[in-house]
C-alpha positions in Angstrom: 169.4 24.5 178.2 166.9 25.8 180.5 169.8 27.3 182.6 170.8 29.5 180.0 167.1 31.5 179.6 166.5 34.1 181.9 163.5 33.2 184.6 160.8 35.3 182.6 161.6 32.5 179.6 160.8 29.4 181.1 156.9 29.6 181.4 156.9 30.9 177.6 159.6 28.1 176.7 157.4 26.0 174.4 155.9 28.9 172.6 159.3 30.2 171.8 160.3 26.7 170.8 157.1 25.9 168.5 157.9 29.9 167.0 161.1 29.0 166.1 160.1 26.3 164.6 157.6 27.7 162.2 160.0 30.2 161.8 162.8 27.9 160.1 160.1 26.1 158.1 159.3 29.6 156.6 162.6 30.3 156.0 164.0 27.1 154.3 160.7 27.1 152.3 161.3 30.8 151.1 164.9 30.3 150.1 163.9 26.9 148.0 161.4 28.5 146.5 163.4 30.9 145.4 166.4 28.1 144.5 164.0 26.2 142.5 162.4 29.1 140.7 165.9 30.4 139.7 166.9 26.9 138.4 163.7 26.8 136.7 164.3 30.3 135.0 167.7 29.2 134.0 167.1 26.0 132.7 164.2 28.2 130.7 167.2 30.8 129.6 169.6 27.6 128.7 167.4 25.7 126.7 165.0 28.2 124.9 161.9 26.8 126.7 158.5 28.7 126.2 157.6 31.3 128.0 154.7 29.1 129.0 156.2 26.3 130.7 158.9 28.3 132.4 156.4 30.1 134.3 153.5 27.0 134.5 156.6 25.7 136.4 157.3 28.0 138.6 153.9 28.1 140.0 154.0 24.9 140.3 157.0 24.8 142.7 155.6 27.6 144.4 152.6 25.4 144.8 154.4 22.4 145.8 156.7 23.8 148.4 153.7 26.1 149.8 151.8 23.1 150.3 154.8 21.2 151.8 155.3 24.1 154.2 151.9 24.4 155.4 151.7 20.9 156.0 155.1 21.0 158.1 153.5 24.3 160.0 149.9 22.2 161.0 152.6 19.3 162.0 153.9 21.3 164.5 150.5 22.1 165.9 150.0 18.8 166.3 147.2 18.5 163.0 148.2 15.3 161.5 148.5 15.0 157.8 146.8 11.8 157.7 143.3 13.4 159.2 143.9 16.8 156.5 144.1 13.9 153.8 141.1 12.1 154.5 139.1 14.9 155.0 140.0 16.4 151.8 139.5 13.0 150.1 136.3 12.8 151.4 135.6 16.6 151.1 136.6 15.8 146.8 134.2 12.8 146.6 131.8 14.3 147.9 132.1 17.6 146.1 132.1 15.0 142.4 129.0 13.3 142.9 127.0 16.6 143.5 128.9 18.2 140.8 127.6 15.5 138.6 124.3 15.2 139.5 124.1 19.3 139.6 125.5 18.9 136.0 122.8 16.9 134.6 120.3 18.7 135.8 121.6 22.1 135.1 122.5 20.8 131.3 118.7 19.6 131.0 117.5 23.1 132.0 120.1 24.5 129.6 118.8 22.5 126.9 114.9 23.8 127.8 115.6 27.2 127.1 117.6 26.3 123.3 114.4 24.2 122.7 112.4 27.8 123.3 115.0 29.9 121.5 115.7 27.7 118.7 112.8 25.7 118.0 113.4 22.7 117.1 109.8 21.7 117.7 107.0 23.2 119.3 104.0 22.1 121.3 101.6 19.5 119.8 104.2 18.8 116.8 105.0 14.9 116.0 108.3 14.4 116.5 110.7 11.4 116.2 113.5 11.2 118.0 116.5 8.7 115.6 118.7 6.7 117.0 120.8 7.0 114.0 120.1 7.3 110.6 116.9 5.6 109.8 116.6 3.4 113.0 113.2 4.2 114.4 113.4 5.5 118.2 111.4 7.8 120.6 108.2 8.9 118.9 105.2 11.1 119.9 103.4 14.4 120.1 105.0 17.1 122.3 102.1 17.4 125.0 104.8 19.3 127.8 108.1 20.8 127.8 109.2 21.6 131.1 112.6 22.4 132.7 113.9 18.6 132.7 112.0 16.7 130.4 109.3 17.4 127.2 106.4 14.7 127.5 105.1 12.7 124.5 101.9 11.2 124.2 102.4 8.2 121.8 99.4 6.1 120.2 100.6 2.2 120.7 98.5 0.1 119.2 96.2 -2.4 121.1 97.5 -0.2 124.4 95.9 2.6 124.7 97.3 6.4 124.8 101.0 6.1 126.9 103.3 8.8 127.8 107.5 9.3 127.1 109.5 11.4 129.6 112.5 12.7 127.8 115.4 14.6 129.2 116.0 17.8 127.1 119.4 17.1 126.8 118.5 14.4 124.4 117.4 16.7 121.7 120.8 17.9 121.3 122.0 14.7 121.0 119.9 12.9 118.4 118.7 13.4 115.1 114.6 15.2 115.3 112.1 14.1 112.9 109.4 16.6 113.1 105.8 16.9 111.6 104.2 20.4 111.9 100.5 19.0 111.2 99.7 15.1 111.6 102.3 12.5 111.2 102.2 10.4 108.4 99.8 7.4 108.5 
């Protein structure tokens, strides 16, 4: 083969080879992309599908064969599919576990400025927090309310004045008891 390029060709031969390459993979990945959306319009046409589906399908094979393609194109630059994987695996996980400890926090904060808005309770009210129903639970006067938790001092008996921590979220998810003045004896 190399006897058929002209002289100037050989130094550039494996450049012209690798553009070739992506070239093709373009190509084919155009034209079945275009196959499949067809097909997928047709079958849409045929069988009265909605509107919906016929194009959340398309999309998706433009998705899928995009994605195929790329990966093909980083394959011929020598990235190997198997290192892309596990760094997006590992780029998701890690992505989830701040997500969800971002998302606890930032629904506690959320949940701080309804307890301003809406009042539920203010400071130095008595308040009960229910389990369900009539099941006695978390009870106290409001002493704080601050962007993660509201603090309530509660009178034990025998152990002196202690303090409760609870995360704001929790008042949207209980029932409130709440005494304006002095709880009842």
């Amino acid at each position: 083969m190399k006897e058929l390029l002209p002289a100037w060709a050989l130094p550039w031969l494996e450049f012209i080879t690798l553009g070739l390459q992506i070239a093709l993979i373009v190509l084919g990945a155009v034209l079945l992309r275009l196959l499949l959306r067809r097909l997928i319009r047709r079958l849409g046409e045929r069988y009265s599908l909605p509107p919906e589906l016929v194009v959340g399908g398309r999309r998706m094979i433009s998705f899928v064969v995009g994605s195929g393609a790329l990966l093909l194109v980083l394959d011929r630059f020598g990235v190997s599919g198997t290192v892309l994987w596990t760094a997006f695996t590992g780029f998701a996980a890690v992505a989830a576990v701040a997500f969800f400890a971002a998302w606890s926090v930032l629904s506690n904060i959320f949940c701080t400025f309804l307890i301003f808005t809406t009042r539920p309770f203010r400071l130095y009210d008595h308040i009960e927090v229910l389990e369900n129903g009539e099941k006695p639970g978390l009870k106290g006067r409001v002493v704080d309310i601050n962007l993660i938790y509201t603090t309530l001092q509660e009178a034990a008996a025998g152990q002196g004045d202690t303090v409760l921590q609870v995360p704001n979220s929790l008042f949207f998810q209980r029932t409130i008891r709440c005494w304006r003045g002095a709880p009842p004896a």
